[in-house]
FIMIZA-94639 format. One record per residue (C-alpha): residue number from 1; residue in one letter; x, y, z. Coordinates in steps of 0.2 Angstrom, whole numbers, plus 5000, padded with zeros to 4 digits. Example, Ala and Ser with C-alpha at 12.3 -4.5 7.8 and 13.67 -1.06 7.14 Angstrom:
<r><i>1</i><aa>A</aa><east>5062</east><north>4978</north><up>5039</up></r>
<r><i>2</i><aa>S</aa><east>5068</east><north>4995</north><up>5036</up></r>
This chain:
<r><i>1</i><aa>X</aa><east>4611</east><north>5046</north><up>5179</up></r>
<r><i>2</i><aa>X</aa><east>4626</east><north>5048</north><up>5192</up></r>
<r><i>3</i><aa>X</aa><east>4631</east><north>5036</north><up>5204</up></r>
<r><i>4</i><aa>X</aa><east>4625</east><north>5039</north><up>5221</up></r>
<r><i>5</i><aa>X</aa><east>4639</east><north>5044</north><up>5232</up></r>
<r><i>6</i><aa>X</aa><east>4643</east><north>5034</north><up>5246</up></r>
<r><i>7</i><aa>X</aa><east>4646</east><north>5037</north><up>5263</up></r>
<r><i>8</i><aa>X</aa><east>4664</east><north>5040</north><up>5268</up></r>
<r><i>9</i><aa>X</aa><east>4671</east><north>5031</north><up>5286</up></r>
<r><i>10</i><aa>X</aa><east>4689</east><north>5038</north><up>5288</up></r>
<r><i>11</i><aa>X</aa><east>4700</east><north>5032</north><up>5301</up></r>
<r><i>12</i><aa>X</aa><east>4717</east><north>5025</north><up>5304</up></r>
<r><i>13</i><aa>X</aa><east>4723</east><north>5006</north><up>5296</up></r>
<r><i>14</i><aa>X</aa><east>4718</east><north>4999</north><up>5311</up></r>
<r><i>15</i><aa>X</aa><east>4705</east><north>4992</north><up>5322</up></r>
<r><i>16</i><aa>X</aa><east>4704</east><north>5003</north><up>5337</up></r>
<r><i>17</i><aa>X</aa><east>4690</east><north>5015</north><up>5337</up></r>
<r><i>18</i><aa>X</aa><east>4684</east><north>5013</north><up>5319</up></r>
<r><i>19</i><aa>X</aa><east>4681</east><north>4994</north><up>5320</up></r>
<r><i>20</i><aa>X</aa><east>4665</east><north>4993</north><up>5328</up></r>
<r><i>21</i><aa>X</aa><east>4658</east><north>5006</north><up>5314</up></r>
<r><i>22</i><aa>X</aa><east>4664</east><north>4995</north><up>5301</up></r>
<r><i>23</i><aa>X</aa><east>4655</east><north>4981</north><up>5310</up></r>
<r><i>24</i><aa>X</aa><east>4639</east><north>4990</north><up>5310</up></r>
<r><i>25</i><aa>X</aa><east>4638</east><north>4999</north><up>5292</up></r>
<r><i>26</i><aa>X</aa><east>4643</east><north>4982</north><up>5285</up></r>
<r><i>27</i><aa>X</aa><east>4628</east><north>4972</north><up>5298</up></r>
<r><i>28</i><aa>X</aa><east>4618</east><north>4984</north><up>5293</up></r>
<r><i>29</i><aa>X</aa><east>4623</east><north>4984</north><up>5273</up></r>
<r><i>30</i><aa>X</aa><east>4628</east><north>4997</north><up>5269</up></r>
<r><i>31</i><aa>X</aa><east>4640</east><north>5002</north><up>5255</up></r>
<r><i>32</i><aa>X</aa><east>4653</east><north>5013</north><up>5262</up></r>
<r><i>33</i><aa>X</aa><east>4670</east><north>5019</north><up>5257</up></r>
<r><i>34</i><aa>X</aa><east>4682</east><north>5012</north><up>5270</up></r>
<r><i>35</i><aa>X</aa><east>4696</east><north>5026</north><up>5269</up></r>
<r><i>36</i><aa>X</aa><east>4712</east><north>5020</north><up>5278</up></r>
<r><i>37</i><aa>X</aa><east>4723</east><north>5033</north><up>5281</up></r>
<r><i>38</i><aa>X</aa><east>4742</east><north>5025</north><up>5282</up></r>
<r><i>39</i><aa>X</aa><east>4750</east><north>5038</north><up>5292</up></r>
<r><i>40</i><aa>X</aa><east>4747</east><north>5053</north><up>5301</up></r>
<r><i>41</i><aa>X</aa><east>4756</east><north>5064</north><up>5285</up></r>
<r><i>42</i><aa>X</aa><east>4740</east><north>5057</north><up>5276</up></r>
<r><i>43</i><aa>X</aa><east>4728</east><north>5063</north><up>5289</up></r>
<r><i>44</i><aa>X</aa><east>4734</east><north>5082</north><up>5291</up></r>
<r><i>45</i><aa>X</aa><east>4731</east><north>5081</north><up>5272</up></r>
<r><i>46</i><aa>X</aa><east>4713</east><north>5078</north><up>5275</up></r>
<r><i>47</i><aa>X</aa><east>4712</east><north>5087</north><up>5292</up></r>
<r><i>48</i><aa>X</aa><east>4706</east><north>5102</north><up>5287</up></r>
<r><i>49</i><aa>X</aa><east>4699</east><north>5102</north><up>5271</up></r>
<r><i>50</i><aa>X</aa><east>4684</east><north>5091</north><up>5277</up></r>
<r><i>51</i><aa>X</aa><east>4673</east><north>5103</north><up>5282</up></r>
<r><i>52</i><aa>X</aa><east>4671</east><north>5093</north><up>5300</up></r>
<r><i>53</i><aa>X</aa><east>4667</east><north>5104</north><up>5315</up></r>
<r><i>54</i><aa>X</aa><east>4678</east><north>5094</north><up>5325</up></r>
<r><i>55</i><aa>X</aa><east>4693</east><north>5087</north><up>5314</up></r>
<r><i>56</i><aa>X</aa><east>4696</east><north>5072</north><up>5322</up></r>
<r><i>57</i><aa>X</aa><east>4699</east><north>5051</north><up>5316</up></r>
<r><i>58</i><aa>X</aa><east>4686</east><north>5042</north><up>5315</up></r>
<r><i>59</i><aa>X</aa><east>4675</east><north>5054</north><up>5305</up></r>
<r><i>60</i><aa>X</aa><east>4656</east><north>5050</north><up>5296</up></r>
<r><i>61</i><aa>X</aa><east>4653</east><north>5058</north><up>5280</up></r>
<r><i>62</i><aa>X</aa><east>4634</east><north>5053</north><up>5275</up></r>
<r><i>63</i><aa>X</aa><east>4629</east><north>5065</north><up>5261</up></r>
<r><i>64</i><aa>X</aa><east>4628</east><north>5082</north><up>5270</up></r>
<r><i>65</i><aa>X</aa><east>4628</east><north>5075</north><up>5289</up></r>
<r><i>66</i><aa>X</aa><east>4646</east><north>5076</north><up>5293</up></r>
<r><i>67</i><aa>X</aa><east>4651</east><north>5066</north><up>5311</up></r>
<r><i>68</i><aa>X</aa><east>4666</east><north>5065</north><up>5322</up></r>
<r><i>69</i><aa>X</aa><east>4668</east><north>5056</north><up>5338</up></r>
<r><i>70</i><aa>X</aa><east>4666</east><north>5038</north><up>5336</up></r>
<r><i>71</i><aa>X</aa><east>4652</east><north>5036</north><up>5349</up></r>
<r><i>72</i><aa>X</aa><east>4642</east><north>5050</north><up>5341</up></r>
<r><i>73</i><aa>X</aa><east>4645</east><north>5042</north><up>5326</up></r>
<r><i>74</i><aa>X</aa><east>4640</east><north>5026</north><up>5331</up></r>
<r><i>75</i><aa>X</aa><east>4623</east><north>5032</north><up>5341</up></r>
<r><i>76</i><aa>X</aa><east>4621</east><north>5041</north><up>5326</up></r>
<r><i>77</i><aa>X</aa><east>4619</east><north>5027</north><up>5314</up></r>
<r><i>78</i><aa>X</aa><east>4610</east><north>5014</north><up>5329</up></r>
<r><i>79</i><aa>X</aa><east>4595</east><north>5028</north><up>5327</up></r>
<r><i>80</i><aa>X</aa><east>4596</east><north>5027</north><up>5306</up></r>
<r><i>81</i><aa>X</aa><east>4597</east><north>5009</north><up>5305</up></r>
<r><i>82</i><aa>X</aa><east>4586</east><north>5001</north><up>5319</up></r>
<r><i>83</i><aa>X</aa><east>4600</east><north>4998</north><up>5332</up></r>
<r><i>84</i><aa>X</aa><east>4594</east><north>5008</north><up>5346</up></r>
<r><i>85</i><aa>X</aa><east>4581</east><north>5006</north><up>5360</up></r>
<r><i>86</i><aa>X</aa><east>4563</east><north>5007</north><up>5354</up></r>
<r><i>87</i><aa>X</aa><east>4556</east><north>5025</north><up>5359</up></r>
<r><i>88</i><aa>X</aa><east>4547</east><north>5021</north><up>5374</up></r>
<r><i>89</i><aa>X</aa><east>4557</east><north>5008</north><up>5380</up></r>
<r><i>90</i><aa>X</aa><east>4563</east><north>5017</north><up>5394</up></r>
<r><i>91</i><aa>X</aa><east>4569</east><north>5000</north><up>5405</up></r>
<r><i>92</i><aa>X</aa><east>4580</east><north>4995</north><up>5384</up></r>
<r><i>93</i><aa>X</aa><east>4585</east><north>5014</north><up>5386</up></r>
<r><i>94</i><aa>X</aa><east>4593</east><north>5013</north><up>5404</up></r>
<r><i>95</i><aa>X</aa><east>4602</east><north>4997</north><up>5399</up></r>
<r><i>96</i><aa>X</aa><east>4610</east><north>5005</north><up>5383</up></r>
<r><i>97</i><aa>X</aa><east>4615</east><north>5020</north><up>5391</up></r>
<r><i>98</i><aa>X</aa><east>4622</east><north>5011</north><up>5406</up></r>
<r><i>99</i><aa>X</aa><east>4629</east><north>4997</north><up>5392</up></r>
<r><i>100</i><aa>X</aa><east>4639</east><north>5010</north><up>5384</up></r>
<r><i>101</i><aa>X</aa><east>4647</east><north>5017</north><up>5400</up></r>
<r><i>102</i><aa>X</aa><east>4652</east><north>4999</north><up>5407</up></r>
<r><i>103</i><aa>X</aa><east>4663</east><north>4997</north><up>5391</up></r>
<r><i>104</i><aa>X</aa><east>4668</east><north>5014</north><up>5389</up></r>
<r><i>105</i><aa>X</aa><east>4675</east><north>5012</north><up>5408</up></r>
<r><i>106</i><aa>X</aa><east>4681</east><north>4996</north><up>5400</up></r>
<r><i>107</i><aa>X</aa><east>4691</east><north>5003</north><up>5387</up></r>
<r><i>108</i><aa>X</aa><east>4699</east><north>5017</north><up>5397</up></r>
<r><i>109</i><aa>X</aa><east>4706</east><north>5004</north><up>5411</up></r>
<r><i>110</i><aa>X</aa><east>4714</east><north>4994</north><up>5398</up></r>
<r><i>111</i><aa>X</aa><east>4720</east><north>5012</north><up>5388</up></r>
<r><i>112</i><aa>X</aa><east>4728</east><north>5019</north><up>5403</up></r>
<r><i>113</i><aa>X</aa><east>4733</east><north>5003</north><up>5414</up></r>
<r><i>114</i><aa>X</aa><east>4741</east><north>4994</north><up>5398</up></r>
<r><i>115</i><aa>X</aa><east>4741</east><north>5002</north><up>5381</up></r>
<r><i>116</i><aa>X</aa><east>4751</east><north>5016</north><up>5386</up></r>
<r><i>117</i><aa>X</aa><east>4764</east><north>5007</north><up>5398</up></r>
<r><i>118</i><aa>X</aa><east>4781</east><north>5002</north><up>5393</up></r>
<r><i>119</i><aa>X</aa><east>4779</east><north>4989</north><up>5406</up></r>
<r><i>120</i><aa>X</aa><east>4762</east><north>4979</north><up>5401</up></r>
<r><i>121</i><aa>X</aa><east>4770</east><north>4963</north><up>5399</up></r>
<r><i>122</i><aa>X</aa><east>4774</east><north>4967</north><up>5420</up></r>
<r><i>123</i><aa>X</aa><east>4756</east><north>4974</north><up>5423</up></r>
<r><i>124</i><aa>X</aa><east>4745</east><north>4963</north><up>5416</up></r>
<r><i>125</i><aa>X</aa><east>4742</east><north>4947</north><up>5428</up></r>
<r><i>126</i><aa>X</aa><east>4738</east><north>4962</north><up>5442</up></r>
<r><i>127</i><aa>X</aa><east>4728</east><north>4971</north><up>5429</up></r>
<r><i>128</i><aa>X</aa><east>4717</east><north>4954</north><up>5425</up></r>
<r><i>129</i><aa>X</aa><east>4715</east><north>4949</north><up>5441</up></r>
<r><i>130</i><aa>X</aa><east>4712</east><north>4968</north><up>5451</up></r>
<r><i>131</i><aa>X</aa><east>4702</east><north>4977</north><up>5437</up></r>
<r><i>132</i><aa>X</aa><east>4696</east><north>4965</north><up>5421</up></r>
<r><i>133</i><aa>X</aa><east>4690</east><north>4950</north><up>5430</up></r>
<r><i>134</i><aa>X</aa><east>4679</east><north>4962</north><up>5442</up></r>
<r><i>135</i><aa>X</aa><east>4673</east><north>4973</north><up>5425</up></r>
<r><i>136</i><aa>X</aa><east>4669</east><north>4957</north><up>5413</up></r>
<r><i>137</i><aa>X</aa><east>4659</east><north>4948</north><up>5432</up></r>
<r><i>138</i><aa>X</aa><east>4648</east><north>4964</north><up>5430</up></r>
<r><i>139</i><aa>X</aa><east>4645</east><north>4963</north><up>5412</up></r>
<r><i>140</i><aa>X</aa><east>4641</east><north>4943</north><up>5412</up></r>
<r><i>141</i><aa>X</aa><east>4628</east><north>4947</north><up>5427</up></r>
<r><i>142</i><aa>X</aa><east>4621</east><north>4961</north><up>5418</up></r>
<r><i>143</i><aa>X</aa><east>4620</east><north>4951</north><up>5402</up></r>
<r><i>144</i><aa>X</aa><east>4613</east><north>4937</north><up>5411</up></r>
<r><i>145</i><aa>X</aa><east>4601</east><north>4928</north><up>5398</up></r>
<r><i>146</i><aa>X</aa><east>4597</east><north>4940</north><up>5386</up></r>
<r><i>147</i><aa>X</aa><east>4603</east><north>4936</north><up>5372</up></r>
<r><i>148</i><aa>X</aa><east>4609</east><north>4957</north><up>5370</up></r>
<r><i>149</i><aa>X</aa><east>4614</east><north>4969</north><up>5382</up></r>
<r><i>150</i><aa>X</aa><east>4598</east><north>4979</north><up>5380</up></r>
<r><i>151</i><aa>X</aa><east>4589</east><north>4962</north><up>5380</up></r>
<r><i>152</i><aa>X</aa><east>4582</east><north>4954</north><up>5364</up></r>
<r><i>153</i><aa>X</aa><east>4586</east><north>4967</north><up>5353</up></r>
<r><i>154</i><aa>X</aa><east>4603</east><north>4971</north><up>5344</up></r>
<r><i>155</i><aa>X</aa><east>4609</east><north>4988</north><up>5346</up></r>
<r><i>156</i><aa>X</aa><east>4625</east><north>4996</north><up>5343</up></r>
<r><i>157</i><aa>X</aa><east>4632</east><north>4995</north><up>5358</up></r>
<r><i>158</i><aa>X</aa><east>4634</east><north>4976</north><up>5356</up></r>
<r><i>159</i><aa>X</aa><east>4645</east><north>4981</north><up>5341</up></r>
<r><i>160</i><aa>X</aa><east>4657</east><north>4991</north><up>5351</up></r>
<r><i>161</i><aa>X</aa><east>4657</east><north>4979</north><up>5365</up></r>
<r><i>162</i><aa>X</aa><east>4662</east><north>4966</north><up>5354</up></r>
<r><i>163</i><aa>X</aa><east>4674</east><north>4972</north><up>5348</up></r>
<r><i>164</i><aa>X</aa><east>4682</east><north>4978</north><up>5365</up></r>
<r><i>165</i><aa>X</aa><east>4677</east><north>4959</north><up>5370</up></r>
<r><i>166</i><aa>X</aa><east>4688</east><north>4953</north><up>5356</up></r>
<r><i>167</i><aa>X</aa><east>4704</east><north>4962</north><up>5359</up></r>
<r><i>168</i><aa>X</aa><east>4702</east><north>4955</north><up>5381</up></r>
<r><i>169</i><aa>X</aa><east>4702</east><north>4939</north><up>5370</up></r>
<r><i>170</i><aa>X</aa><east>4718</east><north>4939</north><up>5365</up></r>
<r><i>171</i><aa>X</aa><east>4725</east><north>4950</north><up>5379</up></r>
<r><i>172</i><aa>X</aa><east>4717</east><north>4937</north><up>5393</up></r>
<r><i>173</i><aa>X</aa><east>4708</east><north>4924</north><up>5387</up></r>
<r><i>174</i><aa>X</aa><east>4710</east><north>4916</north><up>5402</up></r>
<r><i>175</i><aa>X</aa><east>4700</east><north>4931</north><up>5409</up></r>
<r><i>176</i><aa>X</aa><east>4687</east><north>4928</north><up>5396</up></r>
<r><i>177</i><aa>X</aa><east>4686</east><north>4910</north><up>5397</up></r>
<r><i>178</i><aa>X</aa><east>4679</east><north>4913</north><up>5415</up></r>
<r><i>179</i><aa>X</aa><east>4664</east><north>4918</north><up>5408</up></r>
<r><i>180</i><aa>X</aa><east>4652</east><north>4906</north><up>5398</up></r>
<r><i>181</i><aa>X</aa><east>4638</east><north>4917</north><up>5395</up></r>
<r><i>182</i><aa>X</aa><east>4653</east><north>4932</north><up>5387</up></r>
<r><i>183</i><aa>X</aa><east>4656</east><north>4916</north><up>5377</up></r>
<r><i>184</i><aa>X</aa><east>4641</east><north>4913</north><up>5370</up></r>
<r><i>185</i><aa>X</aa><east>4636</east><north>4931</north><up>5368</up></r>
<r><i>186</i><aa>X</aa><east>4653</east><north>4933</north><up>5356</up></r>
<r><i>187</i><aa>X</aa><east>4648</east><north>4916</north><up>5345</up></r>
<r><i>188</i><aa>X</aa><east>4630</east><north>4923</north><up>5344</up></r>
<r><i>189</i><aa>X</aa><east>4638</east><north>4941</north><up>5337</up></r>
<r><i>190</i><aa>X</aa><east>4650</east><north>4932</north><up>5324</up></r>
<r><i>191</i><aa>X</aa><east>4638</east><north>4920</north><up>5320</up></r>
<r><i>192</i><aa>X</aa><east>4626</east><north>4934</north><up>5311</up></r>
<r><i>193</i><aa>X</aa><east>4628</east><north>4933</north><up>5296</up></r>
<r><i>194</i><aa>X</aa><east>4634</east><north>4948</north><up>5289</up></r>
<r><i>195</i><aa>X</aa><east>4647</east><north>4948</north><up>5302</up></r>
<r><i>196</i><aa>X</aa><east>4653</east><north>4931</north><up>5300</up></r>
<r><i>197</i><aa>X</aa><east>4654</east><north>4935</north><up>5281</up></r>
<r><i>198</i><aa>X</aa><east>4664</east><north>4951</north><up>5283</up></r>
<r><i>199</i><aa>X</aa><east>4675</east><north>4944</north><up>5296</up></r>
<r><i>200</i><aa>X</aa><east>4679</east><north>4930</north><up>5281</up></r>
<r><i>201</i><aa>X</aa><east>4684</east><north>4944</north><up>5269</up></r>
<r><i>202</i><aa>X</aa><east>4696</east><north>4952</north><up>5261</up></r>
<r><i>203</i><aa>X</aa><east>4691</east><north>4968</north><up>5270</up></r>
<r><i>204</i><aa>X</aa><east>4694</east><north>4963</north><up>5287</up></r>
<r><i>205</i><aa>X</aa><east>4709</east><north>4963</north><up>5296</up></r>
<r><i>206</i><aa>X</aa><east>4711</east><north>4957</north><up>5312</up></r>
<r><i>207</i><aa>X</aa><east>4728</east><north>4966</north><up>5315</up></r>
<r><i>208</i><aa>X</aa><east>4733</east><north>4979</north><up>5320</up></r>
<r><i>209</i><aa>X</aa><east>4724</east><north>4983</north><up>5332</up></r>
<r><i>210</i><aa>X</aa><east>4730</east><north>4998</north><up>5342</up></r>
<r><i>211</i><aa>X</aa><east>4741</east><north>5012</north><up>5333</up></r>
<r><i>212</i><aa>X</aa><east>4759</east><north>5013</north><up>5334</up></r>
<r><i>213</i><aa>X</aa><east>4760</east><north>5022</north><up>5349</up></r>
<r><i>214</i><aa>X</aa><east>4751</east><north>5009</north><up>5359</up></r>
<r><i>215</i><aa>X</aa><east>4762</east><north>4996</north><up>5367</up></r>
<r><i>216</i><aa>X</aa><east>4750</east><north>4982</north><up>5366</up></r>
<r><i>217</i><aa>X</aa><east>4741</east><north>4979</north><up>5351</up></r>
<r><i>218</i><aa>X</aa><east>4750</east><north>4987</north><up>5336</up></r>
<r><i>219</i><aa>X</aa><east>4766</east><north>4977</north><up>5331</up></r>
């Protein structure tokens, strides 16, 4: 008998986008090929000959289903592995879609008002106090005491939000100190214990985070 043939995630030898999928296939335990491409040589190598209908890093290969587009990826394996709003739960389903946007808005503040600026180092205390601070007062009101942002349920939007949580951590921890109940909802997600084990590992890496065109996060 052959071996089964695993799922492929491929995506850069970084963090960024592919972390949080890393997070969830290994929650959710999963054996996956983790392929890292080193450069973006490597990648045009791949580009093409993959059969994806929209060439792109991170891509999903899982038997014949063949994703790009790291949300779709990730909303893609939520619904496979139970970490998505129960069907029905229209009140779960209105928090993780709304979830989702909050830290996407999240992401592209911080992508274009410090990733890509030469000056970040200049912007930043402007940047914590004008945008972040506001973004994570929303996000601990919304979280409020539920133990996930949907509510008692883990779904993979906490897995993206940690991880974007995670990199304001050591971009502002001031900014994130500010905020017991963001605290205690980042101890309770590395605290599971799939997580807690991986993030113990060889396999993880907690840097880089960006790629090399990034200004923040990469060197």
């Amino acid at each position: 008998m052959s071996a089964p043939v695993l799922p492929i995630l491929g995506y850069r030898d970084i963090r960024g986008l592919g972390q949080p999928i890393r997070y969830l296939l290994t929650y959710a335990g999963v054996e996956f090929v983790d392929r890292r491409y080193g450069s973006t040589e490597d990648w045009l190598l791949d580009k093409h000959a993959l059969g994806l209908q929209f060439p792109n890093l991170p891509y999903y290969i899982d038997s014949d289903k063949k994703l790009t587009q790291s949300t779709a990826i990730m909303r893609y394996l939520g619904r496979k592995y139970g970490l998505y709003a129960v069907d029905g739960d229209e009140p779960a389903h209105r928090r993780q879609d709304m979830a989702e946007q909050h830290i996407y808005d999240m992401k592209s503040h911080f992508h274009y008002e410090i990733l890509m600026r030469e000056d970040w180092e200049r912007r930043r205390d402007a940047y914590c106090t004008g945008i972040l601070d506001n973004q994570l007062n929303l996000l601990a009101e919304f979280l409020g005491d539920n133990e996930w942002l949907i509510g008692d349920q883990l779904s993979y939007i906490d897995f993206t939000a940690y991880e974007v949580l995670d990199w304001f951590r050591v971009f502002a921890p001031i900014s994130v100190d500010k905020h017991p109940i963001i605290g205690r909802y980042l101890c309770r997600f590395e605290n599971l214990g799939p997580i807690a084990a991986y993030r113990k590992s060889s396999k993880y890496k907690s840097w880089p985070m960006t790629g090399p065109r990034a200004k923040w996060g990469s060197k």
